[in-house]
C-alpha positions in Angstrom: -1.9 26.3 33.6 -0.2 22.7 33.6 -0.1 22.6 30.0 0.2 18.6 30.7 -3.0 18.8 31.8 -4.6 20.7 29.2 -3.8 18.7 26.4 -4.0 15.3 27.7 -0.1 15.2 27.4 0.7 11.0 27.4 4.2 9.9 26.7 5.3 6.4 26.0 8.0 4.1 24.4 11.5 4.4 24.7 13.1 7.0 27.3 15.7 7.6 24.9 14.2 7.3 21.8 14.0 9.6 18.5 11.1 11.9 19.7 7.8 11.3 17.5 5.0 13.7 18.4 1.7 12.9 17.0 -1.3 15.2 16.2 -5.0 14.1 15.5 -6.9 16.3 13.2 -10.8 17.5 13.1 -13.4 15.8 15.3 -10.5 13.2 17.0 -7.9 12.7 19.5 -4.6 10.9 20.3 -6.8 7.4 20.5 -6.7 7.4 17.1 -2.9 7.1 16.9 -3.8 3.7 19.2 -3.0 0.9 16.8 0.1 2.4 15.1 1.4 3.3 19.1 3.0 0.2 19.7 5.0 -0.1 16.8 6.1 3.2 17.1 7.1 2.8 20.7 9.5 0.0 19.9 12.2 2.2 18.8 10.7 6.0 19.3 9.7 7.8 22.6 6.2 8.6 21.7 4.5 12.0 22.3 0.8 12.2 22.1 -1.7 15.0 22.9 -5.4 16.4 22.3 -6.1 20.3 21.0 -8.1 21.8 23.1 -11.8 21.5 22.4 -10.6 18.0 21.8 -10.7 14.4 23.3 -10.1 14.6 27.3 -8.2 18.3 26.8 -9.3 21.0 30.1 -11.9 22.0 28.2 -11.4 26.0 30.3 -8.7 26.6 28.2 -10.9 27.1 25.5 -10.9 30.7 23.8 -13.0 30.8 20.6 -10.9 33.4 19.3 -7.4 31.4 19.8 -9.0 28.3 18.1 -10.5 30.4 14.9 -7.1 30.0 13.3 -4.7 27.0 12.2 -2.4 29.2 14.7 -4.2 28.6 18.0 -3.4 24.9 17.1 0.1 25.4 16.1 0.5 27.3 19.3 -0.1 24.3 21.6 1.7 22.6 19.8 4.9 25.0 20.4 3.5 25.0 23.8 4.0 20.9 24.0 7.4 21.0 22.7 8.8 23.9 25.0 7.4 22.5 28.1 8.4 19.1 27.7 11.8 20.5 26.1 10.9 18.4 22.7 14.0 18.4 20.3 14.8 16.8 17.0 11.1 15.8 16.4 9.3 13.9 13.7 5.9 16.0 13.8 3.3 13.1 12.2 0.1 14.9 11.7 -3.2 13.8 10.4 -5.2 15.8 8.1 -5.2 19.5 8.9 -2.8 18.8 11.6 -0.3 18.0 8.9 -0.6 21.9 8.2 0.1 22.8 11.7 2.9 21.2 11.7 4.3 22.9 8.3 3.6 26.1 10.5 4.9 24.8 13.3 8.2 23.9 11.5 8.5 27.5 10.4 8.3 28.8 13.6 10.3 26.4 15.3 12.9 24.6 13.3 15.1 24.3 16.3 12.8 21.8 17.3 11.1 19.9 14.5 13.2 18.1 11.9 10.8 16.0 9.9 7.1 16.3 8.7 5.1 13.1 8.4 1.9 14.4 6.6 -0.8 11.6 7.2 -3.7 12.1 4.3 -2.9 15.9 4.2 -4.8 18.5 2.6 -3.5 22.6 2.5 -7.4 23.3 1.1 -10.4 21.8 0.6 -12.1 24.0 -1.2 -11.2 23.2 -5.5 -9.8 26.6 -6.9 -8.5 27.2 -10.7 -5.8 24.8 -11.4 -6.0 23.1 -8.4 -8.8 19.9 -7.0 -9.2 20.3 -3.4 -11.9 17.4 -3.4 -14.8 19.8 -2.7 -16.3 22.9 -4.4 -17.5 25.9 -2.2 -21.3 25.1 -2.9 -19.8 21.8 -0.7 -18.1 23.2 1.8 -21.0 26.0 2.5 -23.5 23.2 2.5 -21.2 20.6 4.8 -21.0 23.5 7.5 -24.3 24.3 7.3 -25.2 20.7 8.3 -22.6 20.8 11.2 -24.2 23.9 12.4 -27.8 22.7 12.3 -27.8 19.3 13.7 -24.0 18.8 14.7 -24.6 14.8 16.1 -26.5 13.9 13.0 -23.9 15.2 10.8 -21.4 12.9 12.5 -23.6 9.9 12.0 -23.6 10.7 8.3 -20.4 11.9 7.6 -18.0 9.6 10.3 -18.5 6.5 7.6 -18.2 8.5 4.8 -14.9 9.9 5.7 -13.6 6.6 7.1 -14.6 4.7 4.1 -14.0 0.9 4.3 -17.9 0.3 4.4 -16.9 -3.4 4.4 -15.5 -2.2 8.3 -18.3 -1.0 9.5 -16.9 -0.8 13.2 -14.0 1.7 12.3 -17.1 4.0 10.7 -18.7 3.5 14.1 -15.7 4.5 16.0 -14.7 8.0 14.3 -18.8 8.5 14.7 -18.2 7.9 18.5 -15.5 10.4 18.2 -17.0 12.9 16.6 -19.9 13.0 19.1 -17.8 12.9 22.0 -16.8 16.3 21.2 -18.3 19.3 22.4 -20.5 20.6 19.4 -19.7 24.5 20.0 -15.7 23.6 19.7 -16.3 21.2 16.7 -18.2 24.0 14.8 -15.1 26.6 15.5 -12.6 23.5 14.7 -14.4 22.8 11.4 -14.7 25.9 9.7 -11.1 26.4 11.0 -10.1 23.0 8.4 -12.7 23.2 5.8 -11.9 27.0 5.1 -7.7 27.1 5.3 -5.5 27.8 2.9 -2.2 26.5 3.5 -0.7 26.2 -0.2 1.4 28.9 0.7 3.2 27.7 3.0 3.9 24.9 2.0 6.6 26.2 0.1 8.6 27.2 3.4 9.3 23.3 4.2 12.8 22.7 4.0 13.1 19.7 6.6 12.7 16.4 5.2 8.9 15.3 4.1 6.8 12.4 4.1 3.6 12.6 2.4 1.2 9.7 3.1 -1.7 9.3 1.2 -4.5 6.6 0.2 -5.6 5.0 -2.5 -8.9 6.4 -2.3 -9.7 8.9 0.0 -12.7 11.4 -0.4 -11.6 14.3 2.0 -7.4 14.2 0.6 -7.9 12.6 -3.4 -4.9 11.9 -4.7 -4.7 14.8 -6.6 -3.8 16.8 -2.9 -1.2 14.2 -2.3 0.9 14.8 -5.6 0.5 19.0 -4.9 1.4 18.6 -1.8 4.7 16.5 -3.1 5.4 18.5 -5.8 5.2 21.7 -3.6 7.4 20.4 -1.1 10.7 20.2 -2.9 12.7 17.0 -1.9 9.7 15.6 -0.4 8.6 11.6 -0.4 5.2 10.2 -1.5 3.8 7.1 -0.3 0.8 5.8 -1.6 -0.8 3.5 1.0 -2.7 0.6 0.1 -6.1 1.4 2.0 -8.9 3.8 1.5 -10.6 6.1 3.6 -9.3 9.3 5.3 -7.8 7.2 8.8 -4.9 4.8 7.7 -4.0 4.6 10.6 -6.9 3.0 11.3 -7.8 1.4 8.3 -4.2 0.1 7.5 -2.3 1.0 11.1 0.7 -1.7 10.0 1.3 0.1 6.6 1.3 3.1 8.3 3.8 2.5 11.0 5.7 0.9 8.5 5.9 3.7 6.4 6.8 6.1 9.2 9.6 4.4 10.6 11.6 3.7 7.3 11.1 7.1 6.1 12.9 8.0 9.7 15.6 5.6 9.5 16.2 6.5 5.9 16.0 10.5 6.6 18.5 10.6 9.5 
């Protein structure tokens, strides 16, 4: 299969740029990178792509199986980078793609060099010592909700997520997103995030870090951020000023920002 094909595979900005590769996380796809994108392009060659069971991805590659783990996600993105022969990559992923790219890393180190972690979270789920944002009773009753009525669930929960109520059009947009995507793959994606555990490996990062976070998120509190930093030896924290779970939507000049002078300090 033309793995181009599969996942939507678009590649911008400069031909010879430092190789950014960015990764959407639950219910999105690379559109949602679409307001950071040309600021990145300026000095990076830009790699963007959708999961499949996401965005415009060949949804007959779909194998329930492969997709029930953070693996079947870190696999295309191994996939990506072999076939377009990716090297010396800043992996930037949002949300539990920020995990697949700390497994990622460890698999391939050869060919990812940095970790942008955009509002990341290794669980959701609070556990002794540790605030995950949610508690199980949350988690069982959030999928349960998914299951049952999957495009009401987005209508509720897309705003809540985004935040910025006083934005009401970015709300509507990850809403627009979430329904866009096939309910089946969305049920298999969610339980895949809302019920990882990633703290582990977070340990294995030795390539240089950047954790983004916001002020006020509700799916990543700031609580995640600083484990996530502290667990990460050597890592950066940057505390964006926005709320919400997309700053790259919500604050897409912040976030660029960030991105590009943790690269050109990190070199």
């Amino acid at each position: 299969m033309d793995l181009r094909r599969r996942n939507n595979v678009t590649v911008t900005g400069r031909v010879d740029g430092p190789v950014l590769l960015l990764a959407h996380g639950f219910g999105c796809d690379q559109n949602m990178w679409r307001l950071v994108v040309p600021v990145l392009a300026e000095k990076y060659r830009v790699v963007l792509f959708d999961y499949v069971g996401s965005g415009r991805a060949d949804p007959s590659a779909w194998d329930e199986r492969r997709y029930s783990s953070l693996e079947g996600y870190v696999q295309d993105v191994l996939e990506i980078c072999e076939e377009l022969d990716l090297r010396d990559v800043t992996f930037v992923g949002h949300s539990v793609s920020a995990m697949v790219g700390v497994l990622a890393l460890a698999k391939t180190p050869e060919r990812i060099s940095r970790l942008v972690m955009v509002a990341p979270s290794p669980r959701y789920i609070d556990d002794d010592g540790y605030r995950g944002g949610f508690s199980a009773e949350d988690i069982d009753e959030l999928l349960e909700s998914l299951d049952s009525n999957y495009l009401g669930w987005s209508a509720t929960m897309a705003p809540v997520i985004m935040g910025n109520a006083d934005r009401p059009e970015l709300g509507e947009e990850l809403t627009t997103s979430f329904c866009a995507t096939d309910p089946h793959m969305a049920r298999i994606f969610a339980r895949t995030t809302f019920l990882s555990d990633s703290r582990a490996d977070l340990k294995t990062v030795t390539a240089a870090t950047l954790v983004l976070e916001c002020e006020q998120d509700v799916i990543a509190p700031r609580e995640v951020g600083a484990y996530v930093h502290a667990a990460i030896p050597g890592s950066r924290l940057v505390t964006l000023e926005a709320t919400g779970h997309c700053p790259q939507l919500s604050a897409p000049e912040a976030t660029a920002g960030a991105i590009i002078e943790f690269i050109g300090t990190s070199r």
